[in-house]
N, C-alpha and C positions, 0 to 999 in steps of 0.2 A: 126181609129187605136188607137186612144190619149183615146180614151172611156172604150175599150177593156181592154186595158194596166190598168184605172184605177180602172176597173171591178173587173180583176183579182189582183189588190193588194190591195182593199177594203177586197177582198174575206179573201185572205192570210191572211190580220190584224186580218181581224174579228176570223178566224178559231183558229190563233196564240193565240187570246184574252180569247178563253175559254179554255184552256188547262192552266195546271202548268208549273213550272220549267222544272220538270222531266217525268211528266206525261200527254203524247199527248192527254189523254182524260178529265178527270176532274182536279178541280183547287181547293183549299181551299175555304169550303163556299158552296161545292156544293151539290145539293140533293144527296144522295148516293143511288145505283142502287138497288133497291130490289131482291131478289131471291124469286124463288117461287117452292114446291115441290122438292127439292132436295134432293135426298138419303145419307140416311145416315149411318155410320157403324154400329150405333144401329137397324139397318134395319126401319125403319122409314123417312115419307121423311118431312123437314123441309124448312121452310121459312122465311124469316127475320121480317114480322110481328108477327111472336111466340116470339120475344123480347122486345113489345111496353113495356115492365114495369119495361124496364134494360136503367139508363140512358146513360149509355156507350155500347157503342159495338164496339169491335175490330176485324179484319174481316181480315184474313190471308191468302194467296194464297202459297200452301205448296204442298207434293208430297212424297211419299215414294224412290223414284227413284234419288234425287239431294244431294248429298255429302253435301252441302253445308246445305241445309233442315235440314240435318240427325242431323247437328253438332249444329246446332242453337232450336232441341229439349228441351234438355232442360232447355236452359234458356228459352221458351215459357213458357213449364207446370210452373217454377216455377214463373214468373211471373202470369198466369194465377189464379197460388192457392194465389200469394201474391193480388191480384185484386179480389177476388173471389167473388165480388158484380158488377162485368161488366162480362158482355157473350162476352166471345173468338169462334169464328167459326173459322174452320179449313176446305177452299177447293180448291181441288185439279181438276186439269181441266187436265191433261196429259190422256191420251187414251193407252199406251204404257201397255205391261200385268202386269209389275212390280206394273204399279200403279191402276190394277182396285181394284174393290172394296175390293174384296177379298181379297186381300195383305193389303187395308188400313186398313180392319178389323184385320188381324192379325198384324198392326204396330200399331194400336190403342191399342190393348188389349196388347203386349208387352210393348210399353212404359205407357200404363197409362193414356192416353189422357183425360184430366177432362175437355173437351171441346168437342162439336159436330163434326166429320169430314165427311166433306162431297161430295161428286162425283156430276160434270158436266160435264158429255161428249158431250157436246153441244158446252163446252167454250164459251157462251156467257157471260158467268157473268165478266169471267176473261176481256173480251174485254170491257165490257162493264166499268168495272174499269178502264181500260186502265195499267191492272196489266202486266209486264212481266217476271218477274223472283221467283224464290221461292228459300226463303223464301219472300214474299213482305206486309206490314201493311199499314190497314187501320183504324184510330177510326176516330168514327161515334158518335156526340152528341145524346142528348135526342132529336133531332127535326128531326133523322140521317143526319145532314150534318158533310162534310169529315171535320176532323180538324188537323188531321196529316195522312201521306200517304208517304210510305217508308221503308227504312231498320231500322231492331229490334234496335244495336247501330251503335256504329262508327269504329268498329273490328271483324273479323271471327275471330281472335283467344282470347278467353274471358279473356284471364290475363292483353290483351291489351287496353281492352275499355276503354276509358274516356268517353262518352257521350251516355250517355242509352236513345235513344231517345224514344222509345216506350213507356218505362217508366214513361217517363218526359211528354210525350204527352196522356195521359193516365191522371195522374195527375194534370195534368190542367186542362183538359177538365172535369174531375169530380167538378169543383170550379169553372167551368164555366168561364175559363180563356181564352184565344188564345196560343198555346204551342209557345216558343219561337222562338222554329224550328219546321218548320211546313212541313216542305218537304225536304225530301232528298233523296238521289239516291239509289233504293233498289243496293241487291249485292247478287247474288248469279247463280244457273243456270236457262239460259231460258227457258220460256214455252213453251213446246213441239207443237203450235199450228198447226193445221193441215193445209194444203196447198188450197188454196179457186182453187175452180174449173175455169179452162181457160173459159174465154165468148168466 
């Protein structure tokens, strides 16, 4: 019984041990999950080795469908054009009709998106981040390990932010630094993920 018991809280540690603060699946430092052929509003499907020659890459889990998404628009673009030497990807895992492709295509082309957006109805990618809400950030060094993972700042309403952390993490990690804050708790609404089938 004494074995079991220590079995199962070896397991726990270990499990607990690779995961973040906020994020049940990866942890600062860790290899970041590749995607591969993913569609995108340009009608083209794209994958994250078409950025080997961008030392930065920011990797956004977003949606046409979440209030919250809508309103954090655009402080992304204008980050994105203030950064305009790191690749922002923009993808959305929701299934729901607001967000297929075709609406992202037409939320693209109305706001302007100078960044890639792109469809996984698979939502593996999402999972596999351990992403759950949108708006939620990822940057990814030149080696893609995650170096900040979390919410854009430290306010939805932007007259109130003090702490731009995307920004600031973004920033570092081009100087090859460690951002100060390295994780923090995204905020906005959950991924719609789909219900896994009863065994």
């Amino acid at each position: 019984m004494f074995r079991v018991v220590l079995i199962v809280l070896c397991f726990s540690v270990a499990n607990w041990a690779i995961a973040g603060e906020f994020n049940e699946v990866l942890k600062i430092g860790d290899l970041a999950p590749a995607w591969v052929d993913l569609r995108g509003v340009d009608g083209n499907y794209h994958s994250l080795s078409e950025l080997k020659d961008k030392q930065v890459v920011v990797v956004l889990f977003t949606c046409n469908s979440c209030p919250v998404a809508k309103d954090y628009e655009d402080r992304i673009i204008a980050t994105a054009k203030k950064f305009s030497h790191v690749a922002f990807v923009a993808i959305n895992v929701n299934r729901i009709p607001d967000d297929s492709l075709e609406k992202m295509t037409e939320r693209a082309k109305e706001k302007g998106f100078p960044f890639p957006y792109l469809l996984d109805e698979s939502q593996q990618i999402a999972k596999h981040y351990g992403a759950n809400f949108t708006p939620e950030f990822f940057v990814l060094d030149a080696q893609r390990k995650v170096t900040y993972m979390g919410g854009f700042d430290d306010n939805a309403n932007s007259k109130l932010v003090k702490r731009e952390f995307l920004d600031l993490a973004i920033t570092a990690t081009l100087a090859k630094k460690s951002p100060d804050i390295a994780e923090t708790l995204a905020r906005g609404c959950r991924i719609r993920f789909a219900r896994e089938p009863r065994k």
